[in-house]
PDB file of N, CA, C and O in Angstrom, chain B, residues numbered from 101:
ATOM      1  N   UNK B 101      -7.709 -65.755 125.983  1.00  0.00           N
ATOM      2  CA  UNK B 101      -7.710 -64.330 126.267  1.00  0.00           C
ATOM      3  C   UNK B 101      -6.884 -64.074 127.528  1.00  0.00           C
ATOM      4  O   UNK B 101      -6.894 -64.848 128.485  1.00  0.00           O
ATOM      5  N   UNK B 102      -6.110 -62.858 127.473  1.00  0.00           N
ATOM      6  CA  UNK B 102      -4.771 -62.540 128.775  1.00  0.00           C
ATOM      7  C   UNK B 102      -6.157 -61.992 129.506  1.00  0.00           C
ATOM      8  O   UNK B 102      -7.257 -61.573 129.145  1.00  0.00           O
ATOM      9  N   UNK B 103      -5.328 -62.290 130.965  1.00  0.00           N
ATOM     10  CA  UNK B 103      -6.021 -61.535 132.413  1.00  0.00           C
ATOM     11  C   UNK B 103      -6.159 -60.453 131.909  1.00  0.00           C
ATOM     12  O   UNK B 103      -5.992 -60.404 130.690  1.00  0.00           O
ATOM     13  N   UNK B 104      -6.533 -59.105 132.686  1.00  0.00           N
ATOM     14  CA  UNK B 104      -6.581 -58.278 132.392  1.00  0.00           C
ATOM     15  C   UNK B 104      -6.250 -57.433 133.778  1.00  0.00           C
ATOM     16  O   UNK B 104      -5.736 -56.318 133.863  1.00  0.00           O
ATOM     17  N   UNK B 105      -6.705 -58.309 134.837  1.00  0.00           N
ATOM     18  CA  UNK B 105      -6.468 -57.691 136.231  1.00  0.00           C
ATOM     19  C   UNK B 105      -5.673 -58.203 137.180  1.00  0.00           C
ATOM     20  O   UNK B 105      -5.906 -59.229 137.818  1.00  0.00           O
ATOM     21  N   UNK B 106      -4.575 -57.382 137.301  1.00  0.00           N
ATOM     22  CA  UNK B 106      -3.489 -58.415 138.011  1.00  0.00           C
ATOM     23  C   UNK B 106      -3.645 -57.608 139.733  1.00  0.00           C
ATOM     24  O   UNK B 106      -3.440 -56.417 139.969  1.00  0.00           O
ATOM     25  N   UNK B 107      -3.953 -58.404 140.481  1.00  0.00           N
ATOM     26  CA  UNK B 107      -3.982 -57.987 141.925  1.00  0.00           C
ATOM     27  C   UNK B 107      -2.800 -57.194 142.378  1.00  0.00           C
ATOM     28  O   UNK B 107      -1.686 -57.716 142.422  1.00  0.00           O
ATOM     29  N   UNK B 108      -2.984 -56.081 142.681  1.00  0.00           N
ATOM     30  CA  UNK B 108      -2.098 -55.250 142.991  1.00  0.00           C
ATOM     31  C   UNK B 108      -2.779 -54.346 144.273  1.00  0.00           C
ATOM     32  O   UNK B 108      -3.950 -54.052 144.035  1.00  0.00           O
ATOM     33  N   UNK B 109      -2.311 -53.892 145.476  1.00  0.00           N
ATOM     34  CA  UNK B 109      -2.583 -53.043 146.786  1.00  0.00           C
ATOM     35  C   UNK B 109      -1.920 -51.720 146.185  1.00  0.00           C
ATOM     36  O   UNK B 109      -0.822 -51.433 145.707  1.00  0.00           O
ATOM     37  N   UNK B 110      -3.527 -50.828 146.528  1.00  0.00           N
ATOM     38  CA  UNK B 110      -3.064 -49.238 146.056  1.00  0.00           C
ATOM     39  C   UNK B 110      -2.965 -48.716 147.412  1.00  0.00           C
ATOM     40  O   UNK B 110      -3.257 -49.356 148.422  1.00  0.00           O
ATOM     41  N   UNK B 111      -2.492 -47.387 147.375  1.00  0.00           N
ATOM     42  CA  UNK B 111      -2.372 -46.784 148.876  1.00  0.00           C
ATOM     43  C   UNK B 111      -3.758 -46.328 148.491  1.00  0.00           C
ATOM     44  O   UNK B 111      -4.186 -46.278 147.337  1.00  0.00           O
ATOM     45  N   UNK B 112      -4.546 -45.934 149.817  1.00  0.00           N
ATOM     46  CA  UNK B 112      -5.930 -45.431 149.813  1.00  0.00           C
ATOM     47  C   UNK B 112      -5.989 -44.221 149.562  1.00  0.00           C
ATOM     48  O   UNK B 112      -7.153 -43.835 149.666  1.00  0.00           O
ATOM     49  N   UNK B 113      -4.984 -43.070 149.153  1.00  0.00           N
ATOM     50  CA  UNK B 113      -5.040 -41.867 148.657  1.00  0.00           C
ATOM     51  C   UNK B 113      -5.123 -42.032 146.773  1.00  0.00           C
ATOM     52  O   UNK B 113      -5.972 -41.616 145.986  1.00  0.00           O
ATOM     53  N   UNK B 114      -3.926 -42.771 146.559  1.00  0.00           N
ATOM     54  CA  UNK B 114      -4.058 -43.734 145.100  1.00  0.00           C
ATOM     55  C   UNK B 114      -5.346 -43.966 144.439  1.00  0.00           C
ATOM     56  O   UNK B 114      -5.648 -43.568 143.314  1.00  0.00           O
ATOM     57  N   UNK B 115      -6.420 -44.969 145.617  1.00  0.00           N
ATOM     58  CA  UNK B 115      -7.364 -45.659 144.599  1.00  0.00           C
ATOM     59  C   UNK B 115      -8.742 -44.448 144.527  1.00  0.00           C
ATOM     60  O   UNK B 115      -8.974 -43.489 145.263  1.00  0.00           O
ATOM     61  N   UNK B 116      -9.488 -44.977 143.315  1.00  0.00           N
ATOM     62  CA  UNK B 116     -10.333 -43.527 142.785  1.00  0.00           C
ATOM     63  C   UNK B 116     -11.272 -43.744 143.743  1.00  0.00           C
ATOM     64  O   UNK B 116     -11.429 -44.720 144.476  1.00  0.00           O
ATOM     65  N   UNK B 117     -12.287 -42.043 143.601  1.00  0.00           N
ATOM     66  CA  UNK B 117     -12.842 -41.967 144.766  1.00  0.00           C
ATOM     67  C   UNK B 117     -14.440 -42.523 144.144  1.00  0.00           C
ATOM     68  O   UNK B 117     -14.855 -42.039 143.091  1.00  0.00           O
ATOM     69  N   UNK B 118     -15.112 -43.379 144.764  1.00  0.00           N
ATOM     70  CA  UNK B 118     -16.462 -44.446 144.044  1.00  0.00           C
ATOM     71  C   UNK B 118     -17.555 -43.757 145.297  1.00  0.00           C
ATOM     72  O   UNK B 118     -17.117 -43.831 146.445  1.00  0.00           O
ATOM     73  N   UNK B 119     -18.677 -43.225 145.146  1.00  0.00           N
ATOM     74  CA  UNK B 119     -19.847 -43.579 145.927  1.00  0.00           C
ATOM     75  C   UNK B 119     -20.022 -44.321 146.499  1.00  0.00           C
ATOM     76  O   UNK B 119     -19.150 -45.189 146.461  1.00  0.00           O
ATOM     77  N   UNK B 120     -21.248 -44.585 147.468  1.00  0.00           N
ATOM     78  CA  UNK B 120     -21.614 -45.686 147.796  1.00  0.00           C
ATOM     79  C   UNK B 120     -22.667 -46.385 146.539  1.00  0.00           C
ATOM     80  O   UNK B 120     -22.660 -47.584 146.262  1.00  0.00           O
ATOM     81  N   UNK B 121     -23.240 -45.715 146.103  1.00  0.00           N
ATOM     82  CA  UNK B 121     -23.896 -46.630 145.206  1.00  0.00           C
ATOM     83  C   UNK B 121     -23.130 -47.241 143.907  1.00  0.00           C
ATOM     84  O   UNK B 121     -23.609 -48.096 143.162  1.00  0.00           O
ATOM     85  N   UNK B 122     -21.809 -46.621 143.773  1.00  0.00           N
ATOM     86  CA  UNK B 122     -21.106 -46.969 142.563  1.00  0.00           C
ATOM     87  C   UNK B 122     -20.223 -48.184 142.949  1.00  0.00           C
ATOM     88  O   UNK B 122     -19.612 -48.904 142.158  1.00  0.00           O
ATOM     89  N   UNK B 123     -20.270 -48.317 144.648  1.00  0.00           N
ATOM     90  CA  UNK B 123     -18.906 -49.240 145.385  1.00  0.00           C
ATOM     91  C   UNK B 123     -20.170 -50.737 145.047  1.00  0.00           C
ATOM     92  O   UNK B 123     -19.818 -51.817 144.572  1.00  0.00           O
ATOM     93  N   UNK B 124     -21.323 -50.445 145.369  1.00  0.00           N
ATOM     94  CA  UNK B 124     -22.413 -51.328 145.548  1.00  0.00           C
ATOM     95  C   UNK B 124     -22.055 -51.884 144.397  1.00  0.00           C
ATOM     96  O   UNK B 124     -21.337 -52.862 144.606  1.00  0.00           O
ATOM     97  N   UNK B 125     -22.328 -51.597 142.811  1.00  0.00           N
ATOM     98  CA  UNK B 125     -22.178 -51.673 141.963  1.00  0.00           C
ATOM     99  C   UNK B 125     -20.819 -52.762 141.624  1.00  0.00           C
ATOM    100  O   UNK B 125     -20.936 -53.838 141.038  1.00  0.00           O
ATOM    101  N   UNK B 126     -19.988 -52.386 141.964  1.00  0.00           N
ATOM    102  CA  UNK B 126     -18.988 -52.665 141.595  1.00  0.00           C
ATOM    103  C   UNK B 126     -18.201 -53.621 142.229  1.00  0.00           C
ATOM    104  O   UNK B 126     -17.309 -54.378 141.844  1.00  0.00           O
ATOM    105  N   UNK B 127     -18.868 -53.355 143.530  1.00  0.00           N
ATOM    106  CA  UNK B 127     -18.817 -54.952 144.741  1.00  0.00           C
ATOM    107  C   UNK B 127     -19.466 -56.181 143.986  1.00  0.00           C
ATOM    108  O   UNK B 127     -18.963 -57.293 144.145  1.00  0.00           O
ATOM    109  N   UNK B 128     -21.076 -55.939 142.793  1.00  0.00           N
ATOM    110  CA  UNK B 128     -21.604 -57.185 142.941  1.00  0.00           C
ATOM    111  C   UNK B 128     -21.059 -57.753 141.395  1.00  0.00           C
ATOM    112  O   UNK B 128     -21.159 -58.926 141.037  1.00  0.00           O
ATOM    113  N   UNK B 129     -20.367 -56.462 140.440  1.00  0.00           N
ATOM    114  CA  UNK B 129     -19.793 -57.001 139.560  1.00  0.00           C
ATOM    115  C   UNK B 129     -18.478 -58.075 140.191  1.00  0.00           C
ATOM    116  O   UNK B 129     -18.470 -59.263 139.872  1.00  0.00           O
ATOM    117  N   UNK B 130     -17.774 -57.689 140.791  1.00  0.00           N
ATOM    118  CA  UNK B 130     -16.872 -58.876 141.351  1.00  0.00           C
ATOM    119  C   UNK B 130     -17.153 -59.806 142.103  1.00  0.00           C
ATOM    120  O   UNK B 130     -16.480 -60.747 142.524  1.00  0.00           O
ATOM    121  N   UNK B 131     -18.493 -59.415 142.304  1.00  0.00           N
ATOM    122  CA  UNK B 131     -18.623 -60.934 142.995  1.00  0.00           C
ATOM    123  C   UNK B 131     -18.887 -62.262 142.071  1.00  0.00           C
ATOM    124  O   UNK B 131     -18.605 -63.460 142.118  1.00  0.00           O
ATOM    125  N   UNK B 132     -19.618 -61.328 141.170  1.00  0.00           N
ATOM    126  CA  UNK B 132     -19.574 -61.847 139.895  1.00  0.00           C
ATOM    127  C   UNK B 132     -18.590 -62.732 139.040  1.00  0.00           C
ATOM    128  O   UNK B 132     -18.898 -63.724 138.380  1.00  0.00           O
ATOM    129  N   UNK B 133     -17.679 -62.321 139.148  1.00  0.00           N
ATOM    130  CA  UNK B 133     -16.049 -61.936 137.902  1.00  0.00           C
ATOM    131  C   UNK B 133     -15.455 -61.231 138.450  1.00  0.00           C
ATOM    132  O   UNK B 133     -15.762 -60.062 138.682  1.00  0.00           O
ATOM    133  N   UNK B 134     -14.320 -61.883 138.826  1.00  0.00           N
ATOM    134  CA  UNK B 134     -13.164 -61.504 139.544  1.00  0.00           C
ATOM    135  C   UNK B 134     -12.193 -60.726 138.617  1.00  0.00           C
ATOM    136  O   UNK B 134     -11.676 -59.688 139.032  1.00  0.00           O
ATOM    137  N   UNK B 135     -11.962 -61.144 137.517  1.00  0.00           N
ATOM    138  CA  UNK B 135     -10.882 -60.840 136.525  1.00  0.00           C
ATOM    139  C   UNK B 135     -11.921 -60.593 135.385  1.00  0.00           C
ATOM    140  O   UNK B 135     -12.214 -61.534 134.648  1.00  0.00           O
ATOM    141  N   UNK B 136     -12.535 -59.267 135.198  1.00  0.00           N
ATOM    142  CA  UNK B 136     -13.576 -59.187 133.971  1.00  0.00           C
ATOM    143  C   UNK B 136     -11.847 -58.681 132.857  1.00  0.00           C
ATOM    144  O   UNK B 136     -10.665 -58.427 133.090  1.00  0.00           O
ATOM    145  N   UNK B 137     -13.003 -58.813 131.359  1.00  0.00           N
ATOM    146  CA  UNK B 137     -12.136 -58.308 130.222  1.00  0.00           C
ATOM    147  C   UNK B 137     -12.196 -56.924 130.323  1.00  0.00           C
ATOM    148  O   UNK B 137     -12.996 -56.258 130.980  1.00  0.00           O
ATOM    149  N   UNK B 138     -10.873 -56.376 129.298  1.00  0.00           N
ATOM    150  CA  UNK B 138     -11.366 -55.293 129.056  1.00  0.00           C
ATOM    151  C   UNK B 138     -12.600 -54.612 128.809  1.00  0.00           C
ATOM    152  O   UNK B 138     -13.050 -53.564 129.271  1.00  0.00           O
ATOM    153  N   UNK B 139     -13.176 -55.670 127.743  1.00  0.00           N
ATOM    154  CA  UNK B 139     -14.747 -55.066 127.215  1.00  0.00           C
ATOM    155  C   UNK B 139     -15.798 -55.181 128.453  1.00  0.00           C
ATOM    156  O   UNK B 139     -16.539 -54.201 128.541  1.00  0.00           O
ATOM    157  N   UNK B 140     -15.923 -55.827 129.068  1.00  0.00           N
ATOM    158  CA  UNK B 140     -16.264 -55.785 130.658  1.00  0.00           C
ATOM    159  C   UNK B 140     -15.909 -54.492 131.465  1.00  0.00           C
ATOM    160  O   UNK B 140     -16.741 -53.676 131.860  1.00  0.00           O
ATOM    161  N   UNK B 141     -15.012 -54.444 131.591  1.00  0.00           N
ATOM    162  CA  UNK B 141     -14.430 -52.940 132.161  1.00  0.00           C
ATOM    163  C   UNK B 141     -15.178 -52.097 131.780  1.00  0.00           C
ATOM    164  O   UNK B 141     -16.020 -51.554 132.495  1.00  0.00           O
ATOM    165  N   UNK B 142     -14.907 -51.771 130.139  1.00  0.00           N
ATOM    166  CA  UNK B 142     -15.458 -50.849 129.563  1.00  0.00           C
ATOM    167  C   UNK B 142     -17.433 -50.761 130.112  1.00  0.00           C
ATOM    168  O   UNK B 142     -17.992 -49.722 130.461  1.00  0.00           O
ATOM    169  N   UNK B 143     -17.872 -51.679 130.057  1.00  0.00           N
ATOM    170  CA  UNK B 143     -19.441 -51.969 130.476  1.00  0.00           C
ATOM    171  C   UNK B 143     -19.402 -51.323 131.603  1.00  0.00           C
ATOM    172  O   UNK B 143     -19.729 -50.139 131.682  1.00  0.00           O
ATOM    173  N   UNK B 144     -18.912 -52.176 132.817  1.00  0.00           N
ATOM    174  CA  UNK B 144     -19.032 -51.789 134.030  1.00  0.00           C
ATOM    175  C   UNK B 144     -18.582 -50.910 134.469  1.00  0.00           C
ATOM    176  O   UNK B 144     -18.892 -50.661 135.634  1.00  0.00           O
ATOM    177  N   UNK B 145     -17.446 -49.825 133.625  1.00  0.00           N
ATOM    178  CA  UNK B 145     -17.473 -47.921 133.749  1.00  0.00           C
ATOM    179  C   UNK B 145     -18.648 -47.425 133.554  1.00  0.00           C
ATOM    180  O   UNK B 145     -19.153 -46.730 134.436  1.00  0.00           O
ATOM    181  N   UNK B 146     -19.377 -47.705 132.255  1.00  0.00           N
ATOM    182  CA  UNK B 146     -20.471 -46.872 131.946  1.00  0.00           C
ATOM    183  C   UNK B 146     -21.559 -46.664 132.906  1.00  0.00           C
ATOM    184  O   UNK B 146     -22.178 -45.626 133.144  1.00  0.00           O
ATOM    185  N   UNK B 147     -21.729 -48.264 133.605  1.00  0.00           N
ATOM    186  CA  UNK B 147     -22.657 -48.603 134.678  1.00  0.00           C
ATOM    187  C   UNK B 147     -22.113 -47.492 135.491  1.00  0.00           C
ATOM    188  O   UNK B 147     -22.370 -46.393 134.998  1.00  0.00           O
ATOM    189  N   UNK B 148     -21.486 -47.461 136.513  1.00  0.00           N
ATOM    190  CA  UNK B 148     -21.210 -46.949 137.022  1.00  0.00           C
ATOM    191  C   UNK B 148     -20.447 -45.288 137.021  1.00  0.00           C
ATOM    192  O   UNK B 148     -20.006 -44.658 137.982  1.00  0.00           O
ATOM    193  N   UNK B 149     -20.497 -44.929 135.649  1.00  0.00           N
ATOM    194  CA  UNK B 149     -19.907 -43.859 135.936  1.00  0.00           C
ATOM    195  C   UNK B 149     -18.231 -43.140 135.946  1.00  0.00           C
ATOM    196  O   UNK B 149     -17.730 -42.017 136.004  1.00  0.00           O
ATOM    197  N   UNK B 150     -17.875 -44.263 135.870  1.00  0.00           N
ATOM    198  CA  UNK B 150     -16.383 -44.054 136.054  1.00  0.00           C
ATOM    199  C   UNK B 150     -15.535 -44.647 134.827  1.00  0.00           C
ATOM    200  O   UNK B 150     -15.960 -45.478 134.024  1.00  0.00           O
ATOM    201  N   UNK B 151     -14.393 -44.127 134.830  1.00  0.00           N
ATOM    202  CA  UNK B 151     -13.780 -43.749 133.369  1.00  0.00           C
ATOM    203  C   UNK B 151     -13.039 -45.778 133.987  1.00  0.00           C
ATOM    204  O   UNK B 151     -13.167 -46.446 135.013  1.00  0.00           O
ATOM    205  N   UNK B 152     -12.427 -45.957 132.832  1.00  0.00           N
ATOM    206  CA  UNK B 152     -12.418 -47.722 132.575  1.00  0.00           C
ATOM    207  C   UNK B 152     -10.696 -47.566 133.329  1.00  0.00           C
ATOM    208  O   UNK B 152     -10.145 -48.617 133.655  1.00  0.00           O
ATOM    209  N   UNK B 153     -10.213 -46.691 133.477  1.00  0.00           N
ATOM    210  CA  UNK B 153      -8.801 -46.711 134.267  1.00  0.00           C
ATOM    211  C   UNK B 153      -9.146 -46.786 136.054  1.00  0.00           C
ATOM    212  O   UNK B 153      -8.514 -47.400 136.914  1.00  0.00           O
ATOM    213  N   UNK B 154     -10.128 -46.097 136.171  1.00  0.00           N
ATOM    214  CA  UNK B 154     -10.715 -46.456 137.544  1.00  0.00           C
ATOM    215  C   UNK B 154     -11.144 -47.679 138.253  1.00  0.00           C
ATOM    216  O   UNK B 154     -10.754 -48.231 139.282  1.00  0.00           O
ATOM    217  N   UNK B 155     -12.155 -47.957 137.304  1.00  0.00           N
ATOM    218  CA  UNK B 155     -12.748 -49.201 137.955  1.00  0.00           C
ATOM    219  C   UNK B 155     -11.622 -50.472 137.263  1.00  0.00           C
ATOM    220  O   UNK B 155     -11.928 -51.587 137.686  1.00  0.00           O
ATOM    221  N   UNK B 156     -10.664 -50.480 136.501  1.00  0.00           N
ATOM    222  CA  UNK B 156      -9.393 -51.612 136.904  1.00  0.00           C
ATOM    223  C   UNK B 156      -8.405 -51.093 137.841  1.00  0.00           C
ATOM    224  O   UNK B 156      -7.539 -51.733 138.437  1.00  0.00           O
ATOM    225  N   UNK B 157      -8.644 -49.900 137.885  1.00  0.00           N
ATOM    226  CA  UNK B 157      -7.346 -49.976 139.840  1.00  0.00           C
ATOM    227  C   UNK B 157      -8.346 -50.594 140.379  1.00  0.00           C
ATOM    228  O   UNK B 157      -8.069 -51.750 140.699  1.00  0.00           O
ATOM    229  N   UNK B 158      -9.966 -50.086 140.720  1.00  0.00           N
ATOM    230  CA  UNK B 158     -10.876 -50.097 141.882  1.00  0.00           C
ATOM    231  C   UNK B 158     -10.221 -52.037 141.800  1.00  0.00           C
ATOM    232  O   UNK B 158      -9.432 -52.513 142.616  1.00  0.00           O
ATOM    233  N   UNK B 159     -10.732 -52.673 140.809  1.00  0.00           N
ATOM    234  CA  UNK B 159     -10.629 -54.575 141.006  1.00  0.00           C
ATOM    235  C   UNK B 159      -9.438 -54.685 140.978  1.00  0.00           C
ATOM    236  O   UNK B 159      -9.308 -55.658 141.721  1.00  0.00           O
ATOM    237  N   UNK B 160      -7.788 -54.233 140.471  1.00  0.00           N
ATOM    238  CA  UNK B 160      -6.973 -54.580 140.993  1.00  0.00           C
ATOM    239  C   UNK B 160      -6.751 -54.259 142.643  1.00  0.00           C
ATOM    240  O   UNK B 160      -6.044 -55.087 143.217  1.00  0.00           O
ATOM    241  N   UNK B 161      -7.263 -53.178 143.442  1.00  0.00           N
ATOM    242  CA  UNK B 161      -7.158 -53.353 145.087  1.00  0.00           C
ATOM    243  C   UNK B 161      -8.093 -54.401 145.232  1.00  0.00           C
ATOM    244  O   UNK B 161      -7.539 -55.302 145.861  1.00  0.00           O
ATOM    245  N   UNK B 162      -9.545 -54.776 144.868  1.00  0.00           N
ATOM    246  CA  UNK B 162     -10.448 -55.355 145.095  1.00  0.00           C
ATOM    247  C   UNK B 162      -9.846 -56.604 145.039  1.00  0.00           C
ATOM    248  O   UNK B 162      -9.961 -57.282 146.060  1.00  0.00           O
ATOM    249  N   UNK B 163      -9.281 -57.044 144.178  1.00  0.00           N
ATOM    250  CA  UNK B 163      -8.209 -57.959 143.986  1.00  0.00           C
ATOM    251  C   UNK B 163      -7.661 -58.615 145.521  1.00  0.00           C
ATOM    252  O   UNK B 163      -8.192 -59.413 146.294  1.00  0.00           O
ATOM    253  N   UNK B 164      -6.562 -58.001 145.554  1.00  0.00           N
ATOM    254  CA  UNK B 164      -5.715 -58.284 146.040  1.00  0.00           C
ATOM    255  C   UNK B 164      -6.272 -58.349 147.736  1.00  0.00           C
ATOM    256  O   UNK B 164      -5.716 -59.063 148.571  1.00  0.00           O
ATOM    257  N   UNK B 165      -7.265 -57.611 147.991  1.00  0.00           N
ATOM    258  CA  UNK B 165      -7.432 -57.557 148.995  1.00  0.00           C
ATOM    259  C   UNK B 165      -8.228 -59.272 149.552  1.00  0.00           C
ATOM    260  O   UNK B 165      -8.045 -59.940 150.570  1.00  0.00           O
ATOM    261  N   UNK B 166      -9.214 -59.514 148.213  1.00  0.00           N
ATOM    262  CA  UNK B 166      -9.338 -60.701 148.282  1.00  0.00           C
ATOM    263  C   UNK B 166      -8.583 -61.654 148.819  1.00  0.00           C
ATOM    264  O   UNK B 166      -8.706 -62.141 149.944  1.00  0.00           O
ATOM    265  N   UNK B 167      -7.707 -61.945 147.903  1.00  0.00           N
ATOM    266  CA  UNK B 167      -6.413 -62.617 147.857  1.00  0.00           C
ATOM    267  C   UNK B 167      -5.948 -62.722 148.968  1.00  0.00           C
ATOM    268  O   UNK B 167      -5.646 -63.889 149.217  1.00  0.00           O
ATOM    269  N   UNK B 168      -5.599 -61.512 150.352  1.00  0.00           N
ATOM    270  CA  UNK B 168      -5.383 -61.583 151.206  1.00  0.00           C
ATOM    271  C   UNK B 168      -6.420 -62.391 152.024  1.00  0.00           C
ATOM    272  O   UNK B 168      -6.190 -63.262 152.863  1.00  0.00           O
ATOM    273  N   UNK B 169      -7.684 -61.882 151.570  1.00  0.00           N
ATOM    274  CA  UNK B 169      -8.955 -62.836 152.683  1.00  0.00           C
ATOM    275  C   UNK B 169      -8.821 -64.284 152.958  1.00  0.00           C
ATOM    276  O   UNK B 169      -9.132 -64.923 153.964  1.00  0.00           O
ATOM    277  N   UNK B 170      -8.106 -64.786 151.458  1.00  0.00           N
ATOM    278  CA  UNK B 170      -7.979 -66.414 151.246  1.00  0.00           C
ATOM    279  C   UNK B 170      -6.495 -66.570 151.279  1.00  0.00           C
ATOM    280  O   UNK B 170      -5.890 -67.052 150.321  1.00  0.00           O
ATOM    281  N   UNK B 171      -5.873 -66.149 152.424  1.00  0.00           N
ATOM    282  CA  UNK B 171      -4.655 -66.832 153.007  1.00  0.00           C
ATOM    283  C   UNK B 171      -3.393 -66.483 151.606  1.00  0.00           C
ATOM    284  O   UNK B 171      -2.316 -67.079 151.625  1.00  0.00           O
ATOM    285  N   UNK B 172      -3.659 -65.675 150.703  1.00  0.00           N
ATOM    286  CA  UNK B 172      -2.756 -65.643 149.464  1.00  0.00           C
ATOM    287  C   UNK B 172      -1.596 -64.453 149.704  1.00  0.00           C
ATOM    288  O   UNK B 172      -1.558 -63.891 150.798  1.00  0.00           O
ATOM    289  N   UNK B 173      -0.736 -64.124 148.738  1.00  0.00           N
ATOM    290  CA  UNK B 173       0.236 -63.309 148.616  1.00  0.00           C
ATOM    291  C   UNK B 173      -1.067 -61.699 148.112  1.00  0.00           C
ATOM    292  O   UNK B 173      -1.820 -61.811 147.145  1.00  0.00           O
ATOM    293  N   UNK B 174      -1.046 -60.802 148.719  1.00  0.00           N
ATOM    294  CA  UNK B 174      -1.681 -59.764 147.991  1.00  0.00           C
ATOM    295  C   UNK B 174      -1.346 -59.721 146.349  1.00  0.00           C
ATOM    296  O   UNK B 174      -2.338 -59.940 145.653  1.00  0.00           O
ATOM    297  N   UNK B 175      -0.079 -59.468 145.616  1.00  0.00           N
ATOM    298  CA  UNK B 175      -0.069 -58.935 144.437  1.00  0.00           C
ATOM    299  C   UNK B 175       0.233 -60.126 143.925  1.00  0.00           C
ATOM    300  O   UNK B 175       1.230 -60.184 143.205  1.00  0.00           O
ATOM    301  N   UNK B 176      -0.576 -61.384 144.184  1.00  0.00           N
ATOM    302  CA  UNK B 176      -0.440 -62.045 142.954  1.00  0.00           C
ATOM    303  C   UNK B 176       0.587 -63.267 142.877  1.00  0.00           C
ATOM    304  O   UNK B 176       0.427 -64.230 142.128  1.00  0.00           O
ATOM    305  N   UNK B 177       1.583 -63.111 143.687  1.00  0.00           N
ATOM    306  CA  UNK B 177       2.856 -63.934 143.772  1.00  0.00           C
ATOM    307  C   UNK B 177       2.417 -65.630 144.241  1.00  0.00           C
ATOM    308  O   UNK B 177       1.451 -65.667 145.003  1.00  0.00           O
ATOM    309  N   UNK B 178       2.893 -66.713 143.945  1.00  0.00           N
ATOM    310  CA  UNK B 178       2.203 -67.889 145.133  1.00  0.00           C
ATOM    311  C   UNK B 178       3.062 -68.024 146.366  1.00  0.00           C
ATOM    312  O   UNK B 178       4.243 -67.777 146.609  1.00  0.00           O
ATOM    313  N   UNK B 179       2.157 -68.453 146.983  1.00  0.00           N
ATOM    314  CA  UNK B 179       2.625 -68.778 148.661  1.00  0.00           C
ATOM    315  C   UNK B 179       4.073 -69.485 148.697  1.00  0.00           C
ATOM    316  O   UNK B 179       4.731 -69.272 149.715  1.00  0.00           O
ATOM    317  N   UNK B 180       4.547 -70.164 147.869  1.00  0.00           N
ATOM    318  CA  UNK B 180       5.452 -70.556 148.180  1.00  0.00           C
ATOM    319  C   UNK B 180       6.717 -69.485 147.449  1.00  0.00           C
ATOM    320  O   UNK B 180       7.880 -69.883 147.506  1.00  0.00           O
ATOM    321  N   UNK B 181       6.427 -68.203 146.812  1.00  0.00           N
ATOM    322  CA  UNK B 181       7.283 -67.319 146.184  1.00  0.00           C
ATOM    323  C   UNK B 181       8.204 -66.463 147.662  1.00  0.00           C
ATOM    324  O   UNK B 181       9.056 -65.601 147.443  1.00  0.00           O
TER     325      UNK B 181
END
């Protein structure tokens, strides 16, 4: 099965606007699963509320920002690119 979430940095006007209880949510799904499926997506909109184009920007910034935490390229590229 293809990724589905490719780490990408949104500008903070860009990424959708989440609650705090929906960010909660959606923090412990990735902590979970970093790269959920589509059909995942689809789940973890309903949970939360938000249409399935949202919450894959919300984990592609969630992404990438990671990525940055662990010494990586933000969008995905390898260190030696």
């Amino acid at each position: 099965m293809a990724a589905t979430i490719q780490a990408h940095l949104t500008p903070a006007n860009l990424l959708p606007s989440v609650k705090d209880e929906q960010r909660e949510i959606l923090e412990k799904n990735f902590q979970a699963n970093r790269n959920p499926s589509e059909f995942e997506v689809e789940i973890i909109a309903t949970e939360v509320g938000l249409n399935s184009f949202d919450v894959k920007c919300w984990f592609q910034h969630r992404l990438a920002c990671w990525r940055q935490q662990q010494g990586l390229p933000a969008n995905g590229g390898s260190v030696t690119d």
